[in-house]
C-alpha positions in Angstrom: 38.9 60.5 -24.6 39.4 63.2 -22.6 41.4 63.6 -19.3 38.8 63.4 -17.0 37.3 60.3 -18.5 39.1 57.8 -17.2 39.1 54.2 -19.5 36.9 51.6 -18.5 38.2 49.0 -19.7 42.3 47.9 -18.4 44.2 45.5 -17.7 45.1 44.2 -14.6 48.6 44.8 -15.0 48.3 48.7 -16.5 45.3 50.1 -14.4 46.4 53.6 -14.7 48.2 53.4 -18.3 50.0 56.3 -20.2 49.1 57.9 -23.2 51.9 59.7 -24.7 51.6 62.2 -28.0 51.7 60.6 -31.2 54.1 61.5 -34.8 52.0 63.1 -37.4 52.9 61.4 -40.5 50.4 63.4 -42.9 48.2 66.0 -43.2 45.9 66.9 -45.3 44.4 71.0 -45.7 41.9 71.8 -47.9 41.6 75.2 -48.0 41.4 76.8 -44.3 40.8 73.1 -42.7 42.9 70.7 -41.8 40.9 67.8 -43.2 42.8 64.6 -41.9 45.8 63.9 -40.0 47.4 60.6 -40.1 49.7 59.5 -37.4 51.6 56.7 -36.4 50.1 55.4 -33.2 53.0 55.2 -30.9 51.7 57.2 -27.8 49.2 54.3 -27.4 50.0 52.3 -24.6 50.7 48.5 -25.1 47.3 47.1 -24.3 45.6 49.4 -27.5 47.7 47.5 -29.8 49.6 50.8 -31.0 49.1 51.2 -35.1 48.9 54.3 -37.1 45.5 55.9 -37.2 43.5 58.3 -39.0 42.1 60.8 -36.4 40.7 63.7 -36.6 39.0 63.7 -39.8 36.9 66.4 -40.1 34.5 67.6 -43.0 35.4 70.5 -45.3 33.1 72.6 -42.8 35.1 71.6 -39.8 33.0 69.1 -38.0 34.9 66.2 -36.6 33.7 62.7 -37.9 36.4 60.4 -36.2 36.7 59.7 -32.3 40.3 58.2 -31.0 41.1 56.3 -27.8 37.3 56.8 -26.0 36.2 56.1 -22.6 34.7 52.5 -23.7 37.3 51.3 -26.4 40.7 53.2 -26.0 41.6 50.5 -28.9 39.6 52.3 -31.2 42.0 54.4 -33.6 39.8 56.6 -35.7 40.0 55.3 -38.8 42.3 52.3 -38.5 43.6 48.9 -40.1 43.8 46.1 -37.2 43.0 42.5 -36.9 42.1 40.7 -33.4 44.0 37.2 -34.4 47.1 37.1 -36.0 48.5 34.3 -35.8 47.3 33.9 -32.2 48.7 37.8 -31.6 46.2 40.4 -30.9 46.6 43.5 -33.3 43.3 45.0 -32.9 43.9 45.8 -28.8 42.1 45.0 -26.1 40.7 41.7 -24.7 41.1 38.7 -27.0 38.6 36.6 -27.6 39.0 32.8 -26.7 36.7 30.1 -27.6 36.4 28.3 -24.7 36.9 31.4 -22.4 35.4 34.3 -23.7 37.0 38.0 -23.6 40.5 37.5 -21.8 43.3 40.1 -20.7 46.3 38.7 -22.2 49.9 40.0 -22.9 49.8 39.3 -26.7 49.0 42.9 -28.2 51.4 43.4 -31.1 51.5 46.7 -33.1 51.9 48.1 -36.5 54.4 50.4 -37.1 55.4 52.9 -39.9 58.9 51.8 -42.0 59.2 54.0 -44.9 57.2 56.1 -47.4 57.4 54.6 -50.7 55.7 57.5 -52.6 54.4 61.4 -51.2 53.3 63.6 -53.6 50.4 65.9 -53.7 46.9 64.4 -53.9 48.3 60.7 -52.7 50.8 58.4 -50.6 52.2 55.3 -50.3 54.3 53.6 -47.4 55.2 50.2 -45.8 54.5 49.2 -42.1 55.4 46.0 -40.6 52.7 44.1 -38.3 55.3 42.6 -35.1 54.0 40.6 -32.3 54.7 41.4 -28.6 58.4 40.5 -28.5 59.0 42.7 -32.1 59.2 40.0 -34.8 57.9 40.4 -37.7 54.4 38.5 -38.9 53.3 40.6 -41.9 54.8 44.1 -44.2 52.3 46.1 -45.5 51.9 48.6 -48.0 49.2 50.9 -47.4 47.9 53.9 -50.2 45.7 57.1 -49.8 44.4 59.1 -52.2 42.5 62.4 -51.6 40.5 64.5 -53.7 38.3 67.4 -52.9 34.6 66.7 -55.0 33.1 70.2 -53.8 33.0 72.3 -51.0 31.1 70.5 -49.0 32.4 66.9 -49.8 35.8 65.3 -50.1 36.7 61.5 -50.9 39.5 59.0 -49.3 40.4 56.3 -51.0 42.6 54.1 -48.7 43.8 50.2 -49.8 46.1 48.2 -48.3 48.4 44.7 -48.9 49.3 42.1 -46.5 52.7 39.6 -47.3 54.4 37.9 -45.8 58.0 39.0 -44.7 61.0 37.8 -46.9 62.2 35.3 -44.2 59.1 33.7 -43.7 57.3 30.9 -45.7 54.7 29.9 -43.5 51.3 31.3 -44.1 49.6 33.9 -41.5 46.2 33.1 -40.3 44.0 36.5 -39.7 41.3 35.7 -37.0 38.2 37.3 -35.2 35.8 36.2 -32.3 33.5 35.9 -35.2 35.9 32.8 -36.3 36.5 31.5 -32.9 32.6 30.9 -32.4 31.4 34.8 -31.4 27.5 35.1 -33.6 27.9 38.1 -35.5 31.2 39.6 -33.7 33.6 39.0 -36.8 35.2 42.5 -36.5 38.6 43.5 -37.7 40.2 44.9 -41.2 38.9 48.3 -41.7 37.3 50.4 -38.9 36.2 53.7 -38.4 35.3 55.1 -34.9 32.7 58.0 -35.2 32.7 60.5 -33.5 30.2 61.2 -31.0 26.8 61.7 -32.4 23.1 61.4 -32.0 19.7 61.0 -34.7 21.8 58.3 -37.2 20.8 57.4 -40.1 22.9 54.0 -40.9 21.5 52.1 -44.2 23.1 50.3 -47.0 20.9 50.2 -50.5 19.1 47.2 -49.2 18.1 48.2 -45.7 18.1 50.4 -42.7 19.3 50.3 -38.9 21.8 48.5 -37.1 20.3 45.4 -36.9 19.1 45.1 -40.6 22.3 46.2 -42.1 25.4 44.7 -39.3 26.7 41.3 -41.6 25.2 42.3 -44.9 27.6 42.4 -47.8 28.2 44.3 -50.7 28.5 41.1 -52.7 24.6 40.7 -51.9 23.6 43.9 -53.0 24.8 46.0 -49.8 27.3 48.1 -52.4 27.5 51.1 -50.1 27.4 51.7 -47.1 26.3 55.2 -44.8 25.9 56.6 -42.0 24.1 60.3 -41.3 24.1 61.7 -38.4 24.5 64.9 -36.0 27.9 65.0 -34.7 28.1 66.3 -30.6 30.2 69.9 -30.2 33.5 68.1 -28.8 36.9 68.7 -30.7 35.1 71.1 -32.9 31.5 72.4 -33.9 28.8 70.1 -34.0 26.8 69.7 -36.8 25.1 66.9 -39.7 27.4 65.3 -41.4 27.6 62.1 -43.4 29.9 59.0 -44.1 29.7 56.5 -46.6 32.1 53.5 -48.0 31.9 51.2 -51.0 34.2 48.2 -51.8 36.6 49.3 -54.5 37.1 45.7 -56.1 35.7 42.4 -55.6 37.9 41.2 -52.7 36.9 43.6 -50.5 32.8 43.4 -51.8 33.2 39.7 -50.3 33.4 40.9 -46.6 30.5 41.7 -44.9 29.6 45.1 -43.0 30.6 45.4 -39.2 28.2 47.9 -37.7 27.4 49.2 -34.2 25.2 52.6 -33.5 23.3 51.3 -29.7 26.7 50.4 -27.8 29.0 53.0 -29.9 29.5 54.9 -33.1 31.3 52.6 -35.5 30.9 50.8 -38.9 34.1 48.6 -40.5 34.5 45.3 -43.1 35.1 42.0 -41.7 37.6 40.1 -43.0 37.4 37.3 -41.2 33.5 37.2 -40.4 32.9 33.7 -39.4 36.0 32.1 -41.0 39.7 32.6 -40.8 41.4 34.4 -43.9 45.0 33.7 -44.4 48.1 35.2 -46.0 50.3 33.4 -48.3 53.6 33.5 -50.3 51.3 33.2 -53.2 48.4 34.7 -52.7 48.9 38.4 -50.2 45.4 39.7 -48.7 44.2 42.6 -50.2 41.5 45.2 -49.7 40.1 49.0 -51.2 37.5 50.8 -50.5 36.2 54.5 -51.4 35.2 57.1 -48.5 33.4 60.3 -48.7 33.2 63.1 -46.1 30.4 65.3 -46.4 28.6 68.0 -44.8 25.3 67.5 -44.5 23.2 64.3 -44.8 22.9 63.1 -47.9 20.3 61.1 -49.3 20.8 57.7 -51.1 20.4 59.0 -54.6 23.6 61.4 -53.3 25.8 58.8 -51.9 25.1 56.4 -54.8 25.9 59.3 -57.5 29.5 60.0 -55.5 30.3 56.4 -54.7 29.9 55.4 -58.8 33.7 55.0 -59.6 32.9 57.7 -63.1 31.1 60.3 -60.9 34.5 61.3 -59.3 35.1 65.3 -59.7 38.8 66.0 -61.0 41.2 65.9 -58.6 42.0 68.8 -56.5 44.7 68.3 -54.4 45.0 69.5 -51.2 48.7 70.2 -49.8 50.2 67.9 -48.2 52.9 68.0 -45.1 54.5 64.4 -43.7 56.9 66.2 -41.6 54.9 68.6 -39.6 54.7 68.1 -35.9 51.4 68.0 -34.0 51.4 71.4 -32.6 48.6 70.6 -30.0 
């Protein structure tokens, strides 16, 4: 979001809210560009439901694929990890969803926050984060893992998983909600989302079908394994150009949730973990998910994002270098 585009969605209470600048807590060059910075979220105000974001990512060629805080959903965090219902806390930002009520401004925004790396080394990191509610206590830890590797020059692939438990002092089990599960047809968003940047002529299809409306609910499970999305990206934070995005479950947790997918309202595609039902976390059985990016330049066709999204197609790895302590300089 820019400065001159004021949000248009606030809360009574924080009509003019602050945005502050966020800590970098990766990035990730590959060659001459700065392919992904990672940070941790805390110069969203209250209301976005402050977690640690992915934003920008660009491709190897420099165009930007991600979007961050815009106009119509300041809650949307690049690529991010938030769930609208936890535990009747809203860690996804935003209005929450109530079944009787609808969409409702409430002060129940909790936020994820960064606690410690657990593994940095070239090529791949590790940390925990702790999901709090409003008043700071502790509902979930988490320990979330990216891997990077550069396939050509024109393609690079993120694998990103992540595990929800519970925290040692609690032994009650942590129900993960969504409109979708409080009565909302086909609005079960939350788990893993990515905001895309602005862009026009997209191409969104899964191997079974094509278009928003075809492919928003289908699930990998079902045949859906992939998931893309083609497009022309606007000239914004950096040149425009085609570019393409595409995910695939990376084990058969994660194939069970359905595709979230929006291109008429906004740019965005995610996985739903709690589509139509509530999922839950347990002493015994933690939540988790994996899934398999790739960045390219250019729009690949489906023969393409098959061939890179077949676990033994991956290229060697190639590293790029890494920095976790280097300040955003803009």
């Amino acid at each position: 979001m820019t400065a001159t585009t004021p949000p248009l969605k606030t809360p009574p209470w924080d009509p003019a809210p602050h945005r502050g600048r966020h800590q970098v807590l990766l990035i990730v060059q590959a060659g001459r560009t700065e392919v992904l910075r990672y940070v941790d979220g805390t110069g969203s105000p209250a209301f976005d439901s402050p977690r640690p974001h992915l934003h920008p990512v660009r491709t190897r060629g420099g165009v930007v694929v991600t979007d961050a805080a815009p106009a119509d959903h300041t809650w949307h965090h690049g690529v991010s990890i938030g769930v609208q219902d936890v535990e009747g806390n809203n860690l996804w930002g935003g209005r929450t969803y109530l079944p009787q009520e609808g969409y409702t401004w409430r002060h129940d925004h909790g936020t994820v926050q960064h606690d410690e790396w657990l593994r940095r080394v070239p090529g791949t990191v590790s940390h925990r984060l702790v999901w709090s509610d409003a008043q700071g206590t502790a509902l979930l830890e988490e320990v979330r893992d990216l891997t990077w590797t550069m396939l050509d020059d024109s393609t690079w692939q993120l694998d990103l998983s992540f595990e929800l438990t519970l925290p040692a002092d609690r032994t009650e089990p942590v129900t993960l909600g969504s409109p979708g599960s409080h009565g909302r047809a086909l609005g079960g968003y939350g788990g893993m989302f990515w905001r895309v940047a602005a862009c026009h002529d997209v191409d969104l299809r899964t191997p079974l079908a094509r278009g928003e409306e075809a492919v928003h609910g289908s699930r990998p499970a079902d045949g859906a394994t992939w998931l893309a999305w083609s497009a022309t990206a606007d000239e914004q934070d950096g040149p425009g150009g085609d570019f393409t995005v595409a995910v695939a479950p990376a084990d058969e947790a994660t194939a069970g949730d359905p595709w979230f997918t929006r291109v008429d309202s906004y740019p965005g595609i995610g996985s739903a973990l709690a589509w139509s039902s509530p999922a839950r976390v347990t002493t015994d059985a933690p939540l988790r998910r994996s899934f398999t990016w790739v960045v390219a330049d250019g729009r690949l066709d489906d023969d393409a994002v098959t061939r890179l999204l077949t676990p033994s197609s991956a290229a060697p790895a190639d590293p790029a270098p890494t920095s976790a302590d280097r300040k955003d300089p803009s």
